[in-house]
N, C-alpha and C positions, 0 to 999 in steps of 0.2 A: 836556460830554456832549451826545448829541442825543436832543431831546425834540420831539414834537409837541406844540402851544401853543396854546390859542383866546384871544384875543384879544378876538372879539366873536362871539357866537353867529350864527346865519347857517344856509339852506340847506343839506343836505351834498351837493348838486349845485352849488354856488358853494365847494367843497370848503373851509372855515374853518379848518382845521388845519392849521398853520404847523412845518415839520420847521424847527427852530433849533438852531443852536449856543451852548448857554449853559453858564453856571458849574454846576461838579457841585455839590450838596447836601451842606451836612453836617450831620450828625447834632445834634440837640441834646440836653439832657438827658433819659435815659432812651430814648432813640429807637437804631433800626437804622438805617445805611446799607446799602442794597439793592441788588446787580449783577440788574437782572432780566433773568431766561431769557426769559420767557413773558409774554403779558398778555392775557388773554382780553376780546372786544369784546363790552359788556350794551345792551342797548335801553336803558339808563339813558344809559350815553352818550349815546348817540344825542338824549334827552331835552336832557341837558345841552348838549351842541353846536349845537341845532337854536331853545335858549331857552323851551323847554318847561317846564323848570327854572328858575325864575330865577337870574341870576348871583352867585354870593357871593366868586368873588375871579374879575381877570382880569390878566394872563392865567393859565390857568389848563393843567395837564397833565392832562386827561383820563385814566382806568382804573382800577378798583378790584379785578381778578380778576388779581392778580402773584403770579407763581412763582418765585423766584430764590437769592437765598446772600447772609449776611449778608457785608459788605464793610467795614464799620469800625459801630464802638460808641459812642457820644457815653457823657457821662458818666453815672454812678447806674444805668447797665444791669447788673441780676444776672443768672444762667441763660444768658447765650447768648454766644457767642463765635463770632470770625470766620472763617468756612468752613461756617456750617451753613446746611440750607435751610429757608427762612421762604416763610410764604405770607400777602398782605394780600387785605383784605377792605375790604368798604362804608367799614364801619364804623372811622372811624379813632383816633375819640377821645371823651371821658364825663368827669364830672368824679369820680366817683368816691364822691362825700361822702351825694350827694341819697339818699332814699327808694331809687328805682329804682335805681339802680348797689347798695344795700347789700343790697337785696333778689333780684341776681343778676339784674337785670333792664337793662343798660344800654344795651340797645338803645335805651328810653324814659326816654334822660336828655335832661333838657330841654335841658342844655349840651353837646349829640354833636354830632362835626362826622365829616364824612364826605370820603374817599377820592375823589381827581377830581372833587371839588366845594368842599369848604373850604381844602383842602392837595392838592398835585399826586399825581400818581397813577401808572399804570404805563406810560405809552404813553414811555416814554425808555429810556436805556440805564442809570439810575441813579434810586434815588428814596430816603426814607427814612420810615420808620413807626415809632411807639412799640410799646416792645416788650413793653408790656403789652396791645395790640391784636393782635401778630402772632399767628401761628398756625405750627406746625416742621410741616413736609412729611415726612411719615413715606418708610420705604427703599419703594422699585419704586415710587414716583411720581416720573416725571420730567418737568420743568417744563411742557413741553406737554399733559402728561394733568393735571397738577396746576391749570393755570389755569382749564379752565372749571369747575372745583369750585368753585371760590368765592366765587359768588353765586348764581346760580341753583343749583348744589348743594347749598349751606348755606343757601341761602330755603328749598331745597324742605324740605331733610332738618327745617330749624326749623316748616315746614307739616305735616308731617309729625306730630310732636308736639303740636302745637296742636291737634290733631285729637281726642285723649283716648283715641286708640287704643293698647292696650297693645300692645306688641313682638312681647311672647308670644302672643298671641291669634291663632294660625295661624286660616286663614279666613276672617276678618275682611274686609269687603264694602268699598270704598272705591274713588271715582269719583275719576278726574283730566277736568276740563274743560278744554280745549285740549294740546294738544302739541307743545311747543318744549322748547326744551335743559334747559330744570328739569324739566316731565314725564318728560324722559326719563331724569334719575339718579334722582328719586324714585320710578317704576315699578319701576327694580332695587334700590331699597331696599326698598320692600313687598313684594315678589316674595322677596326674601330672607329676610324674618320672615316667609313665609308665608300673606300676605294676599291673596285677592284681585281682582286688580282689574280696573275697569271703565274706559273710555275715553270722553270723547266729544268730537269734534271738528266742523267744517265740512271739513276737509283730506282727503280720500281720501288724500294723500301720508301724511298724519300718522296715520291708522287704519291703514293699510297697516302704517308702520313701528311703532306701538304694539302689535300683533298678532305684529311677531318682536321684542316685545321680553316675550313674555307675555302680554298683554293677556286676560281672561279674556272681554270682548266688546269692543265697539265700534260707534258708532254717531254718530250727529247729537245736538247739542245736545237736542234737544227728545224725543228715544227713552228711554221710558225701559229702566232697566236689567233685567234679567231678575226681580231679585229687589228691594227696596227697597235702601239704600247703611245702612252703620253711619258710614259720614262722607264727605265730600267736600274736595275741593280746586278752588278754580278759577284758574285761570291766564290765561286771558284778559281783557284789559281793559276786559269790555262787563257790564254788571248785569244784563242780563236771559240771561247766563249765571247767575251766581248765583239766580236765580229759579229757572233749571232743573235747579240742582245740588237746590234746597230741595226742588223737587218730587219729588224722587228718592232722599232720604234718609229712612229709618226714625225710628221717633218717639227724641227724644231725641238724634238724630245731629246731630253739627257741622259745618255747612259752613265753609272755612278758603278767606278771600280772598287769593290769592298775587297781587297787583297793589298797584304803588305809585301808578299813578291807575287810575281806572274812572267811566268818564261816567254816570255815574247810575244807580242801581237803580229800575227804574219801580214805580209803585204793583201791589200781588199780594196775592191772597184772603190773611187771616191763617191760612185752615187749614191753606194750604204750613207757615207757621210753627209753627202750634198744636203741642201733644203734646213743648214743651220741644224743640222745635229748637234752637239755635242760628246765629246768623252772627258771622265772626270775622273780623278782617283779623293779617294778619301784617306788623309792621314790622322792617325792618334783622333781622341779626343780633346774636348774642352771641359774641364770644370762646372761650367752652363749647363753642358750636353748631361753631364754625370746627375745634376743636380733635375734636370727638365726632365731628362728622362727617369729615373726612380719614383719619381710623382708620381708619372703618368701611366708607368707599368703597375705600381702600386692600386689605381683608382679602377685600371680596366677590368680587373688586373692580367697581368700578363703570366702564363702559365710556364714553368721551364719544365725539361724530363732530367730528371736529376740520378746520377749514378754516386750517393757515398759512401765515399773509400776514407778507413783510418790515414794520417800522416803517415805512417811508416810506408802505406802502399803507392808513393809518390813514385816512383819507378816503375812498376806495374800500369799504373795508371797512364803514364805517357805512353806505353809499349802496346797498351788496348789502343789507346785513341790513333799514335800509329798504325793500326792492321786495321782500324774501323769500324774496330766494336763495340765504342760505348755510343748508345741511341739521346743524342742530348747532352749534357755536359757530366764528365767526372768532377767530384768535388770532396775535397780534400779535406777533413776535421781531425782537430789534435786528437778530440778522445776516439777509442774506436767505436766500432759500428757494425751493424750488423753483417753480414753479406751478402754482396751486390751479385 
């Protein structure tokens, strides 16, 4: 098969991702072999490639947003057979036994190893995942709308819930702080139940596009919103975003940190916090989340902006979305394609 490979983390202007010819994969016990359609490119990568991340195997296949059809079964697999379509995630693996995995909670197993970072991932023409991690791609998603769901769709939609907002609760006040390709499935999901919602960014591009996507205001970090927030989400990687989320939510309201780093929260009056506020961070997803959420963007459905780039342009690809110029997500297919 051909895989793009890091070897050694590295600049992705010294482009480190190596298109190689290696042995296809095969399954092991209870795992899916994988033909992937699709592989949507995360700032995680980017992380990972760049050693932002530290290394935990090399070389290593970069991706964890795969769209594709099971292609062989390793052994002790129940439920799936070959020809269906599966969808992987971050989250590759739990042990199953501790506290958290029995409490539905396996995102926070101490023993999780994760997708393009402990075991290869989607940037190849072949890959394989346990099939009690996968996630079935429901009908009218087809592999290039199904990729960028699954991480920054399924963080959001799991942001989403962390928030304690109920579904039902049409009107419901809630801010998204920044806007990139998770903002922008999770505004068509709250927009869907009926909530809603408030926008704030730095990007006039990104207020602009949050305003046809619904947006019920929009504005600057620091503005606040017409009315107080019943919750918030922040997506950017700066803390003193979160400060401004605090400042902006009603008593009692939770702010939900969608960032797997963030440089510091500076010191802020406690009375932002006072009156039972909340802050929360949201890690990895769950399995549920992969499965609840693809339904549910499937029925709305939930709309992505899609930039596809052949596999070879796996390096390019991370080097755009470093300088911040793909609008929506890149996304990766073996064969090539036209240009973006």
């Amino acid at each position: 098969m051909r895989a793009l490979r890091l070897h050694q983390p590295g600049p992705v202007a010294t482009a480190p991702l190596r298109l190689e010819e290696v042995a296809d994969p095969e399954p092991g016990r209870g795992e899916l072999l994988v033909r992937v359609g699709a592989c949507a490119v995360c700032r995680t990568d980017l992380q990972i490639v760049e050693g932002d991340l530290p290394v935990h195997r090399a070389p290593v296949v970069p991706g964890h947003q795969v769209a594709g059809v099971v292609e062989g079964l390793g052994p002790e697999v129940d439920g799936w057979s070959v020809g269906d379509r599966v969808g992987i995630t971050w989250l590759a693996g739990f042990d199953g036994t501790c506290d958290r995995c029995r409490s539905g909670r396996p995102n926070l197993c101490r023993r999780a190893t994760f997708t393009g970072w402990d075991r290869d991932g989607g940037y190849a023409t072949l890959t394989t995942v346990r099939a009690d991690a996968a996630a079935r791609l429901p009908a009218g998603l087809d592999d290039l709308a199904a990729a960028p769901l699954l991480c920054g769709g399924v963080i959001g939609f799991r942001a989403l819930r962390l928030t304690g907002l109920d579904p039902r609760s049409s009107g419901a006040r809630l801010g998204l702080y920044g806007f990139g390709a998770s903002a922008l499935q999770a505004i068509q999901v709250a927009g869907h139940w009926g909530w809603e919602v408030h926008v704030a960014s730095r990007s006039t591009a990104d207020l602009e596009r949050a305003e046809r996507f619904g947006a019920a205001s929009v504005g600057g970090y620091a503005d606040p919103p017409p009315r107080p927030l019943d919750a918030a989400i922040t997506f950017a990687p700066v803390g003193s975003v979160v400060v401004a989320a605090l400042k902006a939510v009603d008593r009692g309201a939770t702010v939900v940190v969608n960032a797997i780093h963030l440089d510091g929260i500076p010191a802020f009056d406690y009375d932002d916090l006072w009156w039972e506020r909340s802050i929360r961070s949201v890690a990895n997803v769950t399995p549920d989340d992969a499965r609840d959420y693809l339904e549910l963007a499937a029925a709305i459905p939930v709309r992505t902006e899609i930039v596809p780039l052949p596999l070879a342009n796996g390096n390019e690809a991370l080097a755009r979305l470093e300088r911040g110029e793909i609008e929506g997500a890149a996304v990766l297919v073996p064969e090539p394609v036209g240009p973006a």
